[in-house]
VEXFIDO-68874 format. One line per 8 residues: number of its first residue (from 1); their letters; for each residue x, y, z of N, C-alpha, C, O. Coordinates in nm, 3 decimals, decimal comma. Example, Ala and Ser with C-alpha at 12.3 -4.5 7.8 and 13.67 -1.06 7.14 Angstrom:
BEGIN
1) AS) 1,319:-0,569:0,780:1,230:-0,450:0,780:1,320:-0,330:0,780:1,424:-0,332:0,846 ~ 1,285:-0,225:0,708:1,367:-0,106:0,714:1,290:0,003:0,787:1,341:0,114:0,804
// end
This chain:
BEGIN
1) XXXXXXXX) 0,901:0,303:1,029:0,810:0,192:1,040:0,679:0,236:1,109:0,564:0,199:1,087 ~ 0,729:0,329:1,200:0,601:0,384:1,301:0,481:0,407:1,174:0,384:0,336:1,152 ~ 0,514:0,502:1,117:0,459:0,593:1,031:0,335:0,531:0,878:0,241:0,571:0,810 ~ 0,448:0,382:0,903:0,342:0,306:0,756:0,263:0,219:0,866:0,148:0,208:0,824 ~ 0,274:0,173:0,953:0,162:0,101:1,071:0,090:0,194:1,072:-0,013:0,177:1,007 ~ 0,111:0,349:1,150:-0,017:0,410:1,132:-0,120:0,440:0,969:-0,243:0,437:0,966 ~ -0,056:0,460:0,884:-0,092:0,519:0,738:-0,197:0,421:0,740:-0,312:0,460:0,722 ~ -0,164:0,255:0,767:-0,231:0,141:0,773:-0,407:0,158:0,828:-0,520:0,141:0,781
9) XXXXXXXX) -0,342:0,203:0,961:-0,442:0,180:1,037:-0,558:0,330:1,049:-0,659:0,346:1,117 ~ -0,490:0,421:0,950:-0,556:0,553:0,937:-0,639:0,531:0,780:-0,729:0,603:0,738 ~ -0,606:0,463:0,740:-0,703:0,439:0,584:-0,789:0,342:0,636:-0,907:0,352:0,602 ~ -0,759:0,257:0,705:-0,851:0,151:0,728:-0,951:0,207:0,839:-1,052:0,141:0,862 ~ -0,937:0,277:0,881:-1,013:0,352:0,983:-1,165:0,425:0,922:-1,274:0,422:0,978 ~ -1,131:0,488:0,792:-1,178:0,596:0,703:-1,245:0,485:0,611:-1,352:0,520:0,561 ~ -1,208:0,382:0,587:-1,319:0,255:0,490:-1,415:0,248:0,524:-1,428:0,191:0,632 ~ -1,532:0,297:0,460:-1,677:0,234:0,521:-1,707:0,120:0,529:-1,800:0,091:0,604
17) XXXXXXXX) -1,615:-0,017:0,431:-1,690:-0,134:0,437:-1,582:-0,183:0,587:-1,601:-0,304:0,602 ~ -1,482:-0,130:0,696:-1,422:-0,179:0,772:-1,474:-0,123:0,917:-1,521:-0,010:0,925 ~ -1,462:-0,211:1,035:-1,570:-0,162:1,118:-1,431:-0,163:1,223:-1,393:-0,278:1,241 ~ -1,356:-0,069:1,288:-1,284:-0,029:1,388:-1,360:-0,145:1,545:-1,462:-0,121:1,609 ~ -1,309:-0,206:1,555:-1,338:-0,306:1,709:-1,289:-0,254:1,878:-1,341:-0,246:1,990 ~ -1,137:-0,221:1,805:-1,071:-0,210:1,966:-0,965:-0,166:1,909:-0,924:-0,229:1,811 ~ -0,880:-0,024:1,964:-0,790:0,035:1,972:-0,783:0,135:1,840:-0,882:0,201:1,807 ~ -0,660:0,141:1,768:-0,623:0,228:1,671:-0,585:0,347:1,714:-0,589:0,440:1,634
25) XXXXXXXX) -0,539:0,371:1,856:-0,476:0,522:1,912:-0,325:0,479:1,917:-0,282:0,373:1,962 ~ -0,257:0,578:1,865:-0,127:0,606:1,873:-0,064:0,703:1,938:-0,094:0,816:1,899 ~ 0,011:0,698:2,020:0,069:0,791:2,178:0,231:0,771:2,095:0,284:0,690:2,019 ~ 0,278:0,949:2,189:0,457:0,922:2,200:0,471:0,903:2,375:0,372:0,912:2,447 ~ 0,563:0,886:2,410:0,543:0,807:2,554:0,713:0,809:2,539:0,769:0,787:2,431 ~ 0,782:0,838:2,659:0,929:0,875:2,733:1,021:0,854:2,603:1,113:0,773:2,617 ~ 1,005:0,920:2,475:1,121:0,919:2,370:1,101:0,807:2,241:1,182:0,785:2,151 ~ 0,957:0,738:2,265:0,949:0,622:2,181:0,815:0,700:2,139:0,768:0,807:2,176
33) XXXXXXXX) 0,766:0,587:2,032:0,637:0,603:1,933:0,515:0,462:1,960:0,534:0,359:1,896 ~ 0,442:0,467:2,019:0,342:0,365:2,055:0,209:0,321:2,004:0,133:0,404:2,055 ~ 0,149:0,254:1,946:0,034:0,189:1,871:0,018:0,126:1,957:0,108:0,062:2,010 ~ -0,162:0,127:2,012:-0,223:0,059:2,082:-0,305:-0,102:1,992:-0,368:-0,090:1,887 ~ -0,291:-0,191:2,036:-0,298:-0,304:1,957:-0,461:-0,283:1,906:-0,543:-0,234:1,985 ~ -0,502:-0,327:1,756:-0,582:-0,308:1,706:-0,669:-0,364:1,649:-0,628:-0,372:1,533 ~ -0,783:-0,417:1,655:-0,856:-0,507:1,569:-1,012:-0,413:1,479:-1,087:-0,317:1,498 ~ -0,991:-0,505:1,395:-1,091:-0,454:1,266:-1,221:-0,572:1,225:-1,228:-0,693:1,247
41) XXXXXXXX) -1,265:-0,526:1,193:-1,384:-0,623:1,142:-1,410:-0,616:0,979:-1,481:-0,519:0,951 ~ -1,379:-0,678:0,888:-1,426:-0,654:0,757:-1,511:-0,805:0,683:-1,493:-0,924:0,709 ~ -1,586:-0,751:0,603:-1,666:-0,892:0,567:-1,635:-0,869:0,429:-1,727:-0,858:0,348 ~ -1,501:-0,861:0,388:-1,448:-0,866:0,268:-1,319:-0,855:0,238:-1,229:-0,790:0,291 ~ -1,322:-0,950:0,122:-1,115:-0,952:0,111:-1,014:-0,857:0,021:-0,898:-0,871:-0,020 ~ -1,130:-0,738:0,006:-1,053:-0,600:-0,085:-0,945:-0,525:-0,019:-0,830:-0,502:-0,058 ~ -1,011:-0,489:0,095:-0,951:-0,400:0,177:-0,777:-0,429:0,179:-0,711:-0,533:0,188 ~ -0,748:-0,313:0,169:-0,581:-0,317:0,171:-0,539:-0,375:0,339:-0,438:-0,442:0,364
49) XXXXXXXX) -0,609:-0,345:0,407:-0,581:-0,394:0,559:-0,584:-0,571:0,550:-0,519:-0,647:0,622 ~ -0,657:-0,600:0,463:-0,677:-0,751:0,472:-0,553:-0,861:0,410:-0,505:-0,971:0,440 ~ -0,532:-0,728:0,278:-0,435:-0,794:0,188:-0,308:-0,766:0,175:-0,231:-0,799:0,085 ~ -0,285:-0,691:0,290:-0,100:-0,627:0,264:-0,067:-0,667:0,413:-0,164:-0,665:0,488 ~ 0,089:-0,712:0,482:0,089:-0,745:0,587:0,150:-0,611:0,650:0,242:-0,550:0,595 ~ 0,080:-0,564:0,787:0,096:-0,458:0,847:0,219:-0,477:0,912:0,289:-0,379:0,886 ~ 0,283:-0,562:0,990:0,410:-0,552:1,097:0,353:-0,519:1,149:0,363:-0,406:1,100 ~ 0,255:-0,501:1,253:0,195:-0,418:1,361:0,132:-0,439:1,416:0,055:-0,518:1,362
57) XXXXXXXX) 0,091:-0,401:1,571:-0,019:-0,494:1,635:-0,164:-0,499:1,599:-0,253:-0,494:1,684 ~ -0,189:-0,510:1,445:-0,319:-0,504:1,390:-0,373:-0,648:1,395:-0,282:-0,722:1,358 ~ -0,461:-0,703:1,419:-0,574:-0,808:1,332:-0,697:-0,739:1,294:-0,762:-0,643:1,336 ~ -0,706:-0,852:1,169:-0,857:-0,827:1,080:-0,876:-0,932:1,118:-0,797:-1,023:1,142 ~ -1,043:-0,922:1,129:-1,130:-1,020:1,196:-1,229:-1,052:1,052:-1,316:-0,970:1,022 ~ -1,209:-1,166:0,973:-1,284:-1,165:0,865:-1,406:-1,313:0,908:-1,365:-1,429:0,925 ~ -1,558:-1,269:0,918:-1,623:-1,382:0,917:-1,639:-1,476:0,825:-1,594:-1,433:0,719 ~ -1,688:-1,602:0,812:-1,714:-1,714:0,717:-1,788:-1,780:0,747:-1,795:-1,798:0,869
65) XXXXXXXX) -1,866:-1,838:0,677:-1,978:-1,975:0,682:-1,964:-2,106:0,688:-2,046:-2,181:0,741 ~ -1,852:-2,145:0,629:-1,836:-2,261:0,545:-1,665:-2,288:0,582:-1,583:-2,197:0,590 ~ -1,642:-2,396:0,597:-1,494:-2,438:0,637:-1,397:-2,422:0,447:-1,280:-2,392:0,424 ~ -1,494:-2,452:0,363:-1,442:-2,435:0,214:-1,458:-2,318:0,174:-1,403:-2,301:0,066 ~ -1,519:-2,211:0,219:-1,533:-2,041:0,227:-1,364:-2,041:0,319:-1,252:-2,025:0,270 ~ -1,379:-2,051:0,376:-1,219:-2,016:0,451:-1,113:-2,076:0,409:-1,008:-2,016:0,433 ~ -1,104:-2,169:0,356:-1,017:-2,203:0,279:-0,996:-2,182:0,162:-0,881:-2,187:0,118 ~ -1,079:-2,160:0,103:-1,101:-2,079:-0,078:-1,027:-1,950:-0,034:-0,914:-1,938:-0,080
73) XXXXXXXX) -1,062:-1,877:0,028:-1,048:-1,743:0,091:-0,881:-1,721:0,110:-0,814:-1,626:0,071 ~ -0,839:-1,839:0,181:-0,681:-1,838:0,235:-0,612:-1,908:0,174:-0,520:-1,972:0,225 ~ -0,645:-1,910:0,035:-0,597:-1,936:-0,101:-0,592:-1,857:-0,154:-0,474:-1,837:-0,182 ~ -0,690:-1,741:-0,216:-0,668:-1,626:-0,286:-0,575:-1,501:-0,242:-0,614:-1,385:-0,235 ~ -0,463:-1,541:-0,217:-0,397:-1,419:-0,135:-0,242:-1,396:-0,252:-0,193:-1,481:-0,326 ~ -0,209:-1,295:-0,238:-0,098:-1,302:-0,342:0,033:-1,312:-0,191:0,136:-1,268:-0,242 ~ 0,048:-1,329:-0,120:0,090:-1,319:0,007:0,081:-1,406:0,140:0,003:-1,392:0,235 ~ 0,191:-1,507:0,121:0,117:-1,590:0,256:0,160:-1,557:0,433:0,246:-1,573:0,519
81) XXXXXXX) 0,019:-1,495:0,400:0,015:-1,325:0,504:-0,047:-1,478:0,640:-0,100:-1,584:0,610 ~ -0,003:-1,416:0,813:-0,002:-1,482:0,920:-0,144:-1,488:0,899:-0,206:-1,394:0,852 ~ -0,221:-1,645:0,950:-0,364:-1,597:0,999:-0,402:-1,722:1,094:-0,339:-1,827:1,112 ~ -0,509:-1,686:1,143:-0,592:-1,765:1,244:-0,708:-1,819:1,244:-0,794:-1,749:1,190 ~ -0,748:-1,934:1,291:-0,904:-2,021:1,236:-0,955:-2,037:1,384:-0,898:-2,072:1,487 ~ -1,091:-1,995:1,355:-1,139:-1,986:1,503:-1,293:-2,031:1,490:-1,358:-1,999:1,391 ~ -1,345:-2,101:1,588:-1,484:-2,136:1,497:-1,563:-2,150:1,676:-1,683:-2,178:1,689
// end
């Protein structure tokens, strides 16, 4: 599991249209495997980070204009992936 959280957070890292915010370091630490919790910034709903659910302490931070932009948006998902409304 370690291993596809990072794969996650190592492609999404390398996206030019995704902007790294806070964290994305991964440590081994007394016999375990550790991901530092992570947030992303993308102003688009391609990105595999946006559209596949990680298990992991990732959020994508996607902006919007319009309360019917965010809801159009959290409709088009093939996945009813966790999310949050913040205004």
């Amino acid at each position: 599991h370690y291993d596809r959280v990072v794969g996650f957070i190592e492609r999404a890292k390398m996206d030019p249209d995704i902007e790294l915010v806070y964290g994305g370091e991964f440590y081994e630490n007394g016999g375990g495997f550790y991901c530092e919790p992570t947030v992303f910034l993308s102003h688009s709903d391609k990105p595999e980070i946006v559209n596949k659910e990680v298990f992991g302490p990732v959020m994508t931070i996607l902006p919007f204009d319009s309360e019917e932009e965010a809801v159009s948006r959290a409709n088009d998902s093939e996945m009813g992936l966790g999310a949050g409304l913040m205004t």
